[in-house]
C-alpha positions as protocol buffer text, in pm:
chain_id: "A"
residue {
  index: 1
  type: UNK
  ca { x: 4623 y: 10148 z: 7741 }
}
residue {
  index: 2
  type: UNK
  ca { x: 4958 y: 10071 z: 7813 }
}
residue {
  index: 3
  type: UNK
  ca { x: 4839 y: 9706 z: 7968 }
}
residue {
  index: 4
  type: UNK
  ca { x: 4660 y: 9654 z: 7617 }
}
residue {
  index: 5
  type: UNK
  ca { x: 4973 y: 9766 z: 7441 }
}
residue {
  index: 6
  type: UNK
  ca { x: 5197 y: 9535 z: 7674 }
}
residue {
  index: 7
  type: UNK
  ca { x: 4986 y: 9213 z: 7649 }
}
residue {
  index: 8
  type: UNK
  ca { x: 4993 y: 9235 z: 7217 }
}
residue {
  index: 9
  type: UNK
  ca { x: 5370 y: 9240 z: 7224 }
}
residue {
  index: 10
  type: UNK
  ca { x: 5411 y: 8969 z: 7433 }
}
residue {
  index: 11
  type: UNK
  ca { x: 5126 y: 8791 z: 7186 }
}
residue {
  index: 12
  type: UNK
  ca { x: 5299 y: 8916 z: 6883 }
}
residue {
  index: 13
  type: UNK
  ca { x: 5680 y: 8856 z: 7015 }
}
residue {
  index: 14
  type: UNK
  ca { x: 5546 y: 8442 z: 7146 }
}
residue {
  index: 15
  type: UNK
  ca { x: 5373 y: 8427 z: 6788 }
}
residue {
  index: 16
  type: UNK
  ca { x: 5693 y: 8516 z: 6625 }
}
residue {
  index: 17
  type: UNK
  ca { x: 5839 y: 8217 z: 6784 }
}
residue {
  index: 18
  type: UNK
  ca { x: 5613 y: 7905 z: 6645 }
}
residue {
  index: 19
  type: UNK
  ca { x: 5647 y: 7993 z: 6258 }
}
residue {
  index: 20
  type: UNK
  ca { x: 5795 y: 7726 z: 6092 }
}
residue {
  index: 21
  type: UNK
  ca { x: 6055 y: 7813 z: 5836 }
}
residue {
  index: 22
  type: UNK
  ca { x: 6227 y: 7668 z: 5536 }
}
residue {
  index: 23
  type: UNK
  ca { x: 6538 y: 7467 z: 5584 }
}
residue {
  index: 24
  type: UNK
  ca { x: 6742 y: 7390 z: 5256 }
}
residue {
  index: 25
  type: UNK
  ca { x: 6954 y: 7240 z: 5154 }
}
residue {
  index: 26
  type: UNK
  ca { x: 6876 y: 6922 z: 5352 }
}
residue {
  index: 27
  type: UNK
  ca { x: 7019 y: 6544 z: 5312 }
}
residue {
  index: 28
  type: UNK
  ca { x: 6804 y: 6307 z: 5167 }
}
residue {
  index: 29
  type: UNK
  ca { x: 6879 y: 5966 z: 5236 }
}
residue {
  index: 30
  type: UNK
  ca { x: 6811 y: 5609 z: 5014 }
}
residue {
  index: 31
  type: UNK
  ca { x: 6844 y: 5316 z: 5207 }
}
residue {
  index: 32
  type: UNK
  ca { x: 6749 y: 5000 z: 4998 }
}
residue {
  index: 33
  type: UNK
  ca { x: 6814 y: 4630 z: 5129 }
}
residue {
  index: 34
  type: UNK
  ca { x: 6845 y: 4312 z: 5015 }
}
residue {
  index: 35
  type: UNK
  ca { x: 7045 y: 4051 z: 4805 }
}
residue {
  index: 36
  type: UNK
  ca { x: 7098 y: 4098 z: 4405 }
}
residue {
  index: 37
  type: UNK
  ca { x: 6848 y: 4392 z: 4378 }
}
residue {
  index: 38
  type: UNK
  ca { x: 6925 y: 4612 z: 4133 }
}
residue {
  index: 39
  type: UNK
  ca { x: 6848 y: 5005 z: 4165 }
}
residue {
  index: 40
  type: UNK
  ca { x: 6849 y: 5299 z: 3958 }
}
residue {
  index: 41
  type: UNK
  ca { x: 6834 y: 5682 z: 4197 }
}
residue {
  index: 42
  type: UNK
  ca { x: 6803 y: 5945 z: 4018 }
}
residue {
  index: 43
  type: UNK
  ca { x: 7085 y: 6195 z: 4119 }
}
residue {
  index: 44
  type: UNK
  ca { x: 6957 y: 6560 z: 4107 }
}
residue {
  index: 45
  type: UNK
  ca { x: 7366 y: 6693 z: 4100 }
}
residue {
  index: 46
  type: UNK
  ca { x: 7468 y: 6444 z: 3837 }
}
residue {
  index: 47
  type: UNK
  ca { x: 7116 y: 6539 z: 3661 }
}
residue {
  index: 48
  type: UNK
  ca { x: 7076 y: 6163 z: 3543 }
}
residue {
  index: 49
  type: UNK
  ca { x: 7019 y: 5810 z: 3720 }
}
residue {
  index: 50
  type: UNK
  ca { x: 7284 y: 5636 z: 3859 }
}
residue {
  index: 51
  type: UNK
  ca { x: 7280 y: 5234 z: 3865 }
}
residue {
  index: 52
  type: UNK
  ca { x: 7385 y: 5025 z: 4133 }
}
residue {
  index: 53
  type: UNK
  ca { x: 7409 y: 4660 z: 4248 }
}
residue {
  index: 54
  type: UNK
  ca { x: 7301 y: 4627 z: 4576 }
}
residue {
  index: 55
  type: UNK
  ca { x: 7477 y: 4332 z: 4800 }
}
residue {
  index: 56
  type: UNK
  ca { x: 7369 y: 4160 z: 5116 }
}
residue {
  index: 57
  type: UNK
  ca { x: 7498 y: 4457 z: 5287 }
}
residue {
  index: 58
  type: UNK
  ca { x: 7215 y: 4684 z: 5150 }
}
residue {
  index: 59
  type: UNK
  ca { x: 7298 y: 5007 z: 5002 }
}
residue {
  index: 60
  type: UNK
  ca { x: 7293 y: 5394 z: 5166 }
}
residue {
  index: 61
  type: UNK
  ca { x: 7333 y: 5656 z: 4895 }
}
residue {
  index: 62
  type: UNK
  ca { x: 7260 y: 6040 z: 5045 }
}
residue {
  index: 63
  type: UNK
  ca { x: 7259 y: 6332 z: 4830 }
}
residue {
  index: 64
  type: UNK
  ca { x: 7205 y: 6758 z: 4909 }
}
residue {
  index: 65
  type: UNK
  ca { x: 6862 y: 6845 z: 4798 }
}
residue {
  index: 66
  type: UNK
  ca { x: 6637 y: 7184 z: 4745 }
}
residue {
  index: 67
  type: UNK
  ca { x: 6265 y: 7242 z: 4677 }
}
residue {
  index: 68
  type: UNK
  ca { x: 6198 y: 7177 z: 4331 }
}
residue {
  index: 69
  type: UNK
  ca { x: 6427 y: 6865 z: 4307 }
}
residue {
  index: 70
  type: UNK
  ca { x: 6343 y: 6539 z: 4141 }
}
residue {
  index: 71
  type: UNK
  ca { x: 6321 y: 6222 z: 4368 }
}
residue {
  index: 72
  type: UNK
  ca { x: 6330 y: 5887 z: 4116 }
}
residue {
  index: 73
  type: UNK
  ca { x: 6430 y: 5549 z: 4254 }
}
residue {
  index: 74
  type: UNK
  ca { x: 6400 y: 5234 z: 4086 }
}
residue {
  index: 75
  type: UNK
  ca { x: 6466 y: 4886 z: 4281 }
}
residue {
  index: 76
  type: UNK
  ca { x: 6379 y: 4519 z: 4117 }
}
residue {
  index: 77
  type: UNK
  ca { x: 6453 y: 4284 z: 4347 }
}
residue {
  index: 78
  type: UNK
  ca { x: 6474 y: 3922 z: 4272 }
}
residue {
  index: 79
  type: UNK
  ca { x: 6242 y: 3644 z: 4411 }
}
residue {
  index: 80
  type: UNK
  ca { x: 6553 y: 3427 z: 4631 }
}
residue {
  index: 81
  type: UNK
  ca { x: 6567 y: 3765 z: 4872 }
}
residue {
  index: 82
  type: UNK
  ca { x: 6335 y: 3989 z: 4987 }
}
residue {
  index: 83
  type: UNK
  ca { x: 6415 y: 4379 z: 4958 }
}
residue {
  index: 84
  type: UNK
  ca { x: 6317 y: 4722 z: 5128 }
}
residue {
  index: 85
  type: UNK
  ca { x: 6345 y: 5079 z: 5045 }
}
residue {
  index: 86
  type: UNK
  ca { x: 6280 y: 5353 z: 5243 }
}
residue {
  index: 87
  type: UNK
  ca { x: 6333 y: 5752 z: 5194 }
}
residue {
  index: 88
  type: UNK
  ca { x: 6438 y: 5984 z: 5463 }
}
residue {
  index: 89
  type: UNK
  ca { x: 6457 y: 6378 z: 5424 }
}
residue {
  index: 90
  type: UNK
  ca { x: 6659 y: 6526 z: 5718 }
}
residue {
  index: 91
  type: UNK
  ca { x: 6577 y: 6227 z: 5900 }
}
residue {
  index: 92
  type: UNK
  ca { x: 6203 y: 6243 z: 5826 }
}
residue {
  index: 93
  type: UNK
  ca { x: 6066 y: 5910 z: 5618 }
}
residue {
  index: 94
  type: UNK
  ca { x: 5897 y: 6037 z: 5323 }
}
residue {
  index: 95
  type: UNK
  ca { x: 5818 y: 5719 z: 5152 }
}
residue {
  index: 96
  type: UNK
  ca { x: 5924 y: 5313 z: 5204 }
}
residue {
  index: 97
  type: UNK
  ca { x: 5811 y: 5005 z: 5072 }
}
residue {
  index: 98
  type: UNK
  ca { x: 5898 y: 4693 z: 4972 }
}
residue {
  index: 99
  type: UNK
  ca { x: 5953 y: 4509 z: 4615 }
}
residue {
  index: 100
  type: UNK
  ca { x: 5843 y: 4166 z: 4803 }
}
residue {
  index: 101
  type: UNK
  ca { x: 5544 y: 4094 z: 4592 }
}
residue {
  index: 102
  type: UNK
  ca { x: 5588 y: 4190 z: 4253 }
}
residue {
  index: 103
  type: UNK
  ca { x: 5931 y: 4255 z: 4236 }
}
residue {
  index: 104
  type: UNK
  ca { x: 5999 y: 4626 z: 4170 }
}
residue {
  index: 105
  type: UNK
  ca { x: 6001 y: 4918 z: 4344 }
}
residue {
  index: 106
  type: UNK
  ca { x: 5918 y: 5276 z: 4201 }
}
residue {
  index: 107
  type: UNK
  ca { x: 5858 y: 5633 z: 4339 }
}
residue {
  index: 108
  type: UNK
  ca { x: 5867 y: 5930 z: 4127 }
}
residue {
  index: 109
  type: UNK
  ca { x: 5828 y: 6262 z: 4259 }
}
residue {
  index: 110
  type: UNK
  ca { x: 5912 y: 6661 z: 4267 }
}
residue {
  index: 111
  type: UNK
  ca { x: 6008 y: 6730 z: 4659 }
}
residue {
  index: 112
  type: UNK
  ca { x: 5742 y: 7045 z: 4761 }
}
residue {
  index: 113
  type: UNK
  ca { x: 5879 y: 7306 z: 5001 }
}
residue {
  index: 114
  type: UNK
  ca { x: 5660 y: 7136 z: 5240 }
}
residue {
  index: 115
  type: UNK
  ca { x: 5912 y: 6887 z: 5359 }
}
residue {
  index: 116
  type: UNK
  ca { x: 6163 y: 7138 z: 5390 }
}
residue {
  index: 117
  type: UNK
  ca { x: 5947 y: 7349 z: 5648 }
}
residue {
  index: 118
  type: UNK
  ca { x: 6104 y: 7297 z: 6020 }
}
């Protein structure tokens, strides 16, 4: 009895130990390259979009960010240059692309406490 009682602890106690969790608030980072794109991010602290010029030197905007938050970046790019965007949330890519073929760039999104889980 006591061996059966021994061995569910340890099963219970190493159980215990792979559970992921929720991390918040994490960083979520927009980088966006390119030359004369213009972008629009959405800044959930501001609670509006914020417009920016990007240069040759790309653009890196990061921002503090829960479950439940808004994600909503715009990029049109124009057709001398070719242009990227890509996502990151506490270092994990969520979501990248490229405006290369039509010109614009769009994700639009509500961040689920999925991403936050660690």
């Amino acid at each position: 009895m006591k061996k059966v009682i021994f061995i569910l602890a340890i099963a219970l106690g190493l159980s215990a130990c792979n559970k992921e969790h929720l991390v918040t608030p994490q960083t979520i980072t927009y980088q966006i390259t390119g030359e004369g794109v213009y972008a629009e991010i959405y800044s959930n602290q501001l609670k509006r979009s914020i417009p920016y010029n990007v240069t040759d030197t790309g653009l890196i905007v990061t921002e503090s960010v829960n479950p439940g938050d808004s994600v909503s970046v715009f990029v049109m790019s124009s057709w001398i240059a070719p242009s990227s965007v890509k996502i990151s949330l506490g270092g994990r890519i969520i979501s990248q692309g490229t405006a290369d073929s039509t010109g614009l760039f769009f994700v639009s999104g509500i961040l689920n406490a999925s991403y936050f889980l660690k």
